[in-house]
C-alpha positions in Angstrom: 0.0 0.0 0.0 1.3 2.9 -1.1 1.9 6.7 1.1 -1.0 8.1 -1.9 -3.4 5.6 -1.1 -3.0 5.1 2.8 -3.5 8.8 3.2 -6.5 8.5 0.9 -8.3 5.5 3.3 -7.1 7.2 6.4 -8.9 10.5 5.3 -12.2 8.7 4.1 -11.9 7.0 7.6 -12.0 10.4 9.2 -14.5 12.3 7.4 -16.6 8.9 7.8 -16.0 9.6 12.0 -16.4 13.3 11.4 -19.7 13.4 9.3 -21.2 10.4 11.2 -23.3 12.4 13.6 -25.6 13.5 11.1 -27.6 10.3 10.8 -28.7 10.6 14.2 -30.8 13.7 13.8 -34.2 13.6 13.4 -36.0 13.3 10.4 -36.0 16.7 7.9 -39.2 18.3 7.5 -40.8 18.9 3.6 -39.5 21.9 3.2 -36.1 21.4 3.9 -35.6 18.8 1.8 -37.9 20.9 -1.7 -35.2 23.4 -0.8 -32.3 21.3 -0.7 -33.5 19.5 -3.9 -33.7 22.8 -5.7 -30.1 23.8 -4.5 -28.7 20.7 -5.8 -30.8 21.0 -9.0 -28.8 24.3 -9.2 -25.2 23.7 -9.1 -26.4 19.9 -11.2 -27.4 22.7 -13.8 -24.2 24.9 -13.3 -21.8 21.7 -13.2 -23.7 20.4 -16.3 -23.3 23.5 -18.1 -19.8 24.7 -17.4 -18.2 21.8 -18.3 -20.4 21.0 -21.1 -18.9 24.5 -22.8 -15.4 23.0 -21.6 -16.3 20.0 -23.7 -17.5 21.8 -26.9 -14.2 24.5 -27.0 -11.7 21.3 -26.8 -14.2 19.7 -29.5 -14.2 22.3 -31.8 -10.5 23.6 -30.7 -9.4 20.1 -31.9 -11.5 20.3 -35.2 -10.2 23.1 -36.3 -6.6 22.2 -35.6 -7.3 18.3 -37.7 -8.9 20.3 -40.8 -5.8 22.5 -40.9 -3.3 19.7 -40.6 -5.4 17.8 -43.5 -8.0 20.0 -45.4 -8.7 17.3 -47.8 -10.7 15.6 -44.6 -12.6 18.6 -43.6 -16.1 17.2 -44.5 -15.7 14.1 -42.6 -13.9 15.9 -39.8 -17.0 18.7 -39.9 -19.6 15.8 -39.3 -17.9 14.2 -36.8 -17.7 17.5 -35.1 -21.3 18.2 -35.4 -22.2 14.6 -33.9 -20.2 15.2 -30.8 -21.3 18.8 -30.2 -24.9 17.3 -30.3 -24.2 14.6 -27.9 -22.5 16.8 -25.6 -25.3 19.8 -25.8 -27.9 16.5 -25.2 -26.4 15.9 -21.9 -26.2 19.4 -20.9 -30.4 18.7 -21.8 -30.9 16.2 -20.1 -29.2 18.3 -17.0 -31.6 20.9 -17.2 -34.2 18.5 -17.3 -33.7 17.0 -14.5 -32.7 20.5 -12.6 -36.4 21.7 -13.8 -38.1 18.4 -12.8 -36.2 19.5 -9.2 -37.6 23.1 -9.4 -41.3 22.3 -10.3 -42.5 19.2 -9.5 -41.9 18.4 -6.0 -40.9 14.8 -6.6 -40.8 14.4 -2.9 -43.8 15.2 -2.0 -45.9 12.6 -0.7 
């Protein structure tokens, strides 16, 4: 085992012993938990977006520089571009989807 990885288990161990406490409170009321299901929503949403305009600059950053290494593959570089920028704006979608599901409809109300 190495230093990296014992210091890794020991620190689990003692935010395990640290954060253990909070499962013996009591039971969180409605409201608490439609406003800590919209906060999360917000920062999913936030995460989600950030680092799905991350994704789309490398994308199209490394497009542009394999068209103008070999131009004669430019069309099928473009549509391979175009299919990843899709898939990665879908799951920036889906994110706000589930952020608005969070917002609106209370899915944990009984």
């Amino acid at each position: 085992m190495n230093k990296r990885s014992f210091l890794t288990t020991a620190l689990v161990l003692a935010a395990g012993a640290f954060f253990s406490p909070i499962y013996a409170q009591e039971a969180a009321s409605q409201t608490t938990v439609a406003q800590w299901s919209i906060i999360t929503a917000g920062f999913a949403l936030a995460f989600a977006a950030g680092l799905a305009a991350l994704a789309q600059g490398r994308a199209v950053s490394a497009a542009t520089e394999a068209i103008a290494r070999n131009p004669g593959a430019a069309g099928d570089i473009r549509g391979s571009l175009l299919l990843g920028l899709v898939l990665i704006e879908s799951l920036a979608i889906y994110a706000l989807l589930i952020a608005l599901i969070l917002f609106f409809v209370n899915p944990f109300k009984p």
